[in-house]
N, C-alpha and C positions, 0 to 999 in steps of 0.2 A: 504494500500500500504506500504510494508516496506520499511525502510529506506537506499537508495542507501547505500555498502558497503565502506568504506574508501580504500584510492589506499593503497595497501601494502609498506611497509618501506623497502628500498632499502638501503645500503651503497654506497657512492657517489666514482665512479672509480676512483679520482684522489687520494682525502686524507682518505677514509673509514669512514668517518661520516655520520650521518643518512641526506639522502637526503630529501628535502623540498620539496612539492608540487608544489611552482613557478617554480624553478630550476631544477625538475627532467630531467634526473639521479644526477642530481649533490647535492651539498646541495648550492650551493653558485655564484653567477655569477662570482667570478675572478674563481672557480675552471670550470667551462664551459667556461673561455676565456682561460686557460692554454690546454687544450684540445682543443681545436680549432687552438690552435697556434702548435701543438704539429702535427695536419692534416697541418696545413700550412707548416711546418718544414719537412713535408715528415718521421716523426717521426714513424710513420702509417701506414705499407704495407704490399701489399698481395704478399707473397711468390709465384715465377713462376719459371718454368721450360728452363733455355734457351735452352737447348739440342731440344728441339721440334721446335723452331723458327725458319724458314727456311728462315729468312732474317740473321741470325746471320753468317750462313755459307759463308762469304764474301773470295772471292779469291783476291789477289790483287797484 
């Protein structure tokens, strides 16, 4: 039976250093708490169209 392959090395999205196996994607648990903070912060977002929104068209 060979030997499971090791996970590929990643650089970690915040500071670009090689990510760790506990941590992955990260190398570091403060660099996955500033990413997390960064979704909390609304730092994070998916690009939308309001012109499509047919609630936006508000008369008033």
């Amino acid at each position: 039976m060979p030997d499971p392959k090791p996970p590929a090395r990643t650089a970690c999205p915040i500071c670009g250093k090689p990510a760790t196996p506990r941590e992955r994607p990260f190398c570091s648990p403060r660099c996955a708490q500033i990413d997390l903070g960064r979704w909390f912060g609304e730092t994070y977002r998916i690009p939308t169209s309001t012109k499509d929104d047919p609630d936006s068209d508000v008369t008033g």
